[in-house]
N, C-alpha and C positions, 0 to 999 in steps of 0.2 A: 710297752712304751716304744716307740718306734722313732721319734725324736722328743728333746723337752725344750720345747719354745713358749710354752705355758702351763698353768696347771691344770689345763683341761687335758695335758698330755698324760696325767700320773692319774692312775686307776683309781687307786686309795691313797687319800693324802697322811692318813696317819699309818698305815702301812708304810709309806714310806718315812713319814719321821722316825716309827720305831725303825726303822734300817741304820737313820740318818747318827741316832742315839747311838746306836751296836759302833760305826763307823766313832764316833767323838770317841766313845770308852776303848776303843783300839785302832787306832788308824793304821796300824800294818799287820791286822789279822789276815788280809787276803794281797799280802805283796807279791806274790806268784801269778795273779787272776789276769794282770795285762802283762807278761813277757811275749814279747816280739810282736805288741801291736803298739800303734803308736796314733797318741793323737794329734792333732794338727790346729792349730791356737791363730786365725785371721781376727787382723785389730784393723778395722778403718779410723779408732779414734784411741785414746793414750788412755793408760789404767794402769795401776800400782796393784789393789786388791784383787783383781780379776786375772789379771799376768801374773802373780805372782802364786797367788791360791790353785789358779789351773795346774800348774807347774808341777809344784808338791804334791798336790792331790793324786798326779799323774805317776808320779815317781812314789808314794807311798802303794801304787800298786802294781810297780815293775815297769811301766808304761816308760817308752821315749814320745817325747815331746819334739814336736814344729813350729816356731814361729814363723809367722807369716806377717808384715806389717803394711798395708795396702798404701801405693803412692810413695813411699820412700825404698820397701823392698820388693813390690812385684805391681805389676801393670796396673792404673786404673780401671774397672772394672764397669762393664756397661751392664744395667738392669731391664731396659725394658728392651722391649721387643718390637719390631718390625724398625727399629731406629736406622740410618743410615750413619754407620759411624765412620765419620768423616773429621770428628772432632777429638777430644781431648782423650775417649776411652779407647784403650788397643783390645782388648780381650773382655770377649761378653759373659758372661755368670754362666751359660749353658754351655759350655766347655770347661771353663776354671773348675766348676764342682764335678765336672765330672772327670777332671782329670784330680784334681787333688784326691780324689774318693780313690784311684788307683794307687796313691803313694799310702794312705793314713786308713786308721780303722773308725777312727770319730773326728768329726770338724766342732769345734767351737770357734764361734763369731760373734765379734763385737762390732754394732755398728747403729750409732745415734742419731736420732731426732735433728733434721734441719731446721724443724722450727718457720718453718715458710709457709709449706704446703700443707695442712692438714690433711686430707685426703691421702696422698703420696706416702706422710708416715704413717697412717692409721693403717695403709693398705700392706706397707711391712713390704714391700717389693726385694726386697736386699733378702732377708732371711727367706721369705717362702720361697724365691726361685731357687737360692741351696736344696731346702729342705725337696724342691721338686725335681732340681738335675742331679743331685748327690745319688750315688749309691750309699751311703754309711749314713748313721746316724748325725744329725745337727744337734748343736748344744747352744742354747740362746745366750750370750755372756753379757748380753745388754743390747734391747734394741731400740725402737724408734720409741716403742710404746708400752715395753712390758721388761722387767730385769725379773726374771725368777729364782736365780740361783742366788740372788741377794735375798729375796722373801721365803724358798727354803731355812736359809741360814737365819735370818730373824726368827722364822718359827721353833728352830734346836734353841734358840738364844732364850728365846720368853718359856719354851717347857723345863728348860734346865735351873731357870731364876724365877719361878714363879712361887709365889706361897699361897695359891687357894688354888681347887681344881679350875672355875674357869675365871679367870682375871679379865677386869676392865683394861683394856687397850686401848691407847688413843693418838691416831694420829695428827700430827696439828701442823700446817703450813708455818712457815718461818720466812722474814724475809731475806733477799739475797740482791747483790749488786748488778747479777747477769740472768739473764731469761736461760731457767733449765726444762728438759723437759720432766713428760709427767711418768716416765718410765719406772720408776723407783714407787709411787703412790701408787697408778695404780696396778703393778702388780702386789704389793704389803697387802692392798685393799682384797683382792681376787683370793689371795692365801688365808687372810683371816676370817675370810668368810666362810671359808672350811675348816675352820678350826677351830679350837673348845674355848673361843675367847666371847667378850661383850665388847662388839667397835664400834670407836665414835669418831668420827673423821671432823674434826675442826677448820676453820680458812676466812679470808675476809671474803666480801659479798665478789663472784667475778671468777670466783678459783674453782668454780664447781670441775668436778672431774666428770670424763666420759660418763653417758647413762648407764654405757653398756656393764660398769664396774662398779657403780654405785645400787645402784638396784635392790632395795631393803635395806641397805646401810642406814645408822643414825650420823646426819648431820647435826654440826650445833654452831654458830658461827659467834658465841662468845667462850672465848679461849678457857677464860678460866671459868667458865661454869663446866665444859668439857672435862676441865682437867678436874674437878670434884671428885674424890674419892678413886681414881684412876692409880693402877698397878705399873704401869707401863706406860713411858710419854715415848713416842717420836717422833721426832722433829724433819722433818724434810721441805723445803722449796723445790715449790713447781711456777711453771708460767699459766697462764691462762690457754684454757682447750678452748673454752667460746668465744674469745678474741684473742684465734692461735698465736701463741707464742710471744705474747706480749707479756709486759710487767707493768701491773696497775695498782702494784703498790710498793713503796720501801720499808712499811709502816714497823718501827725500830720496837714500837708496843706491842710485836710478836712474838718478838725475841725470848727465848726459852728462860727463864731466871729464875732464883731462888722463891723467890717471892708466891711466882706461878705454883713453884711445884710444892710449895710449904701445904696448898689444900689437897694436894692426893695421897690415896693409901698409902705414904713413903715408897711413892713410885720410884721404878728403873727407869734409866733416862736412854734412850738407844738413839742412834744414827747412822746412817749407810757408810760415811766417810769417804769424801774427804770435808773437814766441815770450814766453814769462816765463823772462826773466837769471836763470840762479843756483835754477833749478826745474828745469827742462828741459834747459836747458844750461848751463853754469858762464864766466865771463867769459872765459876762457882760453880754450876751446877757439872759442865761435864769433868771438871775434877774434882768432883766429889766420890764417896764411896757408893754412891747408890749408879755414877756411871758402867755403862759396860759395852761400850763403842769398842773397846781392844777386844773383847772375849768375841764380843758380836762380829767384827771383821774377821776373830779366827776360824769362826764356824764355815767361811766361807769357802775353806779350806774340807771342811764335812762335808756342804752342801752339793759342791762340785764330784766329790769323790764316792758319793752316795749314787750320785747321776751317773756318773762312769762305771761303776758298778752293777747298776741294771742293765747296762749294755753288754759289754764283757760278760755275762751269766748268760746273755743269752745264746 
């Protein structure tokens, strides 16, 4: 693995969950493996789970840590190429990674969906020029179009709470007051398609997600026939891919509740976090005992430290 900006980067994906597992049952078996390397943590957007998880992860295996906060701590950052920058950017991505790669052993970068341009995010312009001027490895901590280290973590979440070898899984749109993007769906989507589950991806008519990640997935776009007999619900809001970035619905009838989840296998109820009460999901259901948003945010603590881990080995 040479960088992980997706899961086309990991060889074996259950090769790496068994790791991801060894990592949950002992998080400071290898706290010696990063002394005196250090990684280096660029945020172009704000995060609680992702800043915080990197951190730990880093420090459960001797690693010092950099933050980096783009526009409040270090120069706006130019991405494309042949630009006359005469405007708002001082320093272009083909220097910054290549100099940050002098100070740090690994870069993780967070950096979101405008939501404008389709094109512009799908093409991922931020993350691939690191991963092309960097010397070190790149670590995707969220980007325009894909979060993988939250879809590792969900996958340690549903092997560790599951009670049959392969569980129905199901993901189901939710609404939300702001257009987000689809970076959380569909990497979940891309992960579970490698893995020992049966996915149903749920949504109103409008939210179909990219071709490229849907591809033999089951669609179903009534909620609760979805949710039938289903192990695992998650809930997440996206905006719409084929009238980008738009919000064409508020429809409150999505909303996760008791009700919904009374017909599945007394499914686990997960979420990325951070969620809107009583939008997304209804009081009831994620404080109940079948939730595991906490457990599942912790993993994300695993999922990172599992990734840093194949770097450092090598």
């Amino acid at each position: 693995m040479e960088n992980f900006f997706s899961v086309n980067d990991v060889d074996n994906v259950q090769e790496l969950l068994k790791k991801a597992l060894e990592v949950k049952a002992n998080p400071l078996a290898n706290n010696e493996l990063g002394k005196h390397k250090t990684l280096g943590l660029i945020f172009y957007n704000s995060s609680l789970r992702t800043r915080i998880s990197s951190q730990k992860a880093a420090y459960n295996l001797g690693m010092d840590v950099i933050v980096l906060n783009i526009g409040s701590d270090g120069w706006q950052l130019e991405s494309k190429d042949g630009v006359i920058m005469d405007q708002g950017t001082a320093e272009h991505i083909k220097e910054a990674a290549a100099v940050i790669s002098e100070y740090v052993d690994v870069i993780g970068i967070r950096c979101f969906a405008g939501l404008e341009d389709r094109d512009y995010d799908y093409n991922e312009e931020v993350l691939q020029n690191f991963i092309k001027h960097a010397t070190v490895p790149i670590v995707n901590l969220e980007s325009s179009t894909l979060h993988p280290l939250q879809s590792l973590a969900d996958l340690v979440t549903i092997e560790t709470n599951k009670s049959q070898e392969r569980p129905k899984v199901v993901l189901t749109w939710a609404p939300h007051p702001r257009a987000l993007p689809q970076a959380v769906a569909n990497s979940f989507v891309e992960w579970m398609k490698e893995a020992n589950v049966d996915l149903v991806v749920t949504h109103p008519e409008g939210y179909d997600l990219a071709p490229q990640f849907m591809a033999g997935v089951t669609v179903e776009y009534d909620q609760k026939k979805a949710f039938d007999g289903a192990d695992f619900i998650y809930a997440k809001n996206w905006s719409s891919f084929t009238d980008y970035g738009k919000i064409l619905s508020k429809d409150l009838s999505w909303t996760v509740n008791q009700d919904k989840m009374s017909v599945t296998n007394n499914a686990k109820f997960m979420h990325c976090l951070p969620v809107r009460r009583n939008v997304v999901v209804s009081d009831e259901v994620i404080d109940s005992e079948n939730s595991i948003v906490v457990e599942q945010a912790g993993n994300r603590v695993v999922s990172i430290q599992t990734v840093l881990q194949e770097f450092l080995k090598k």
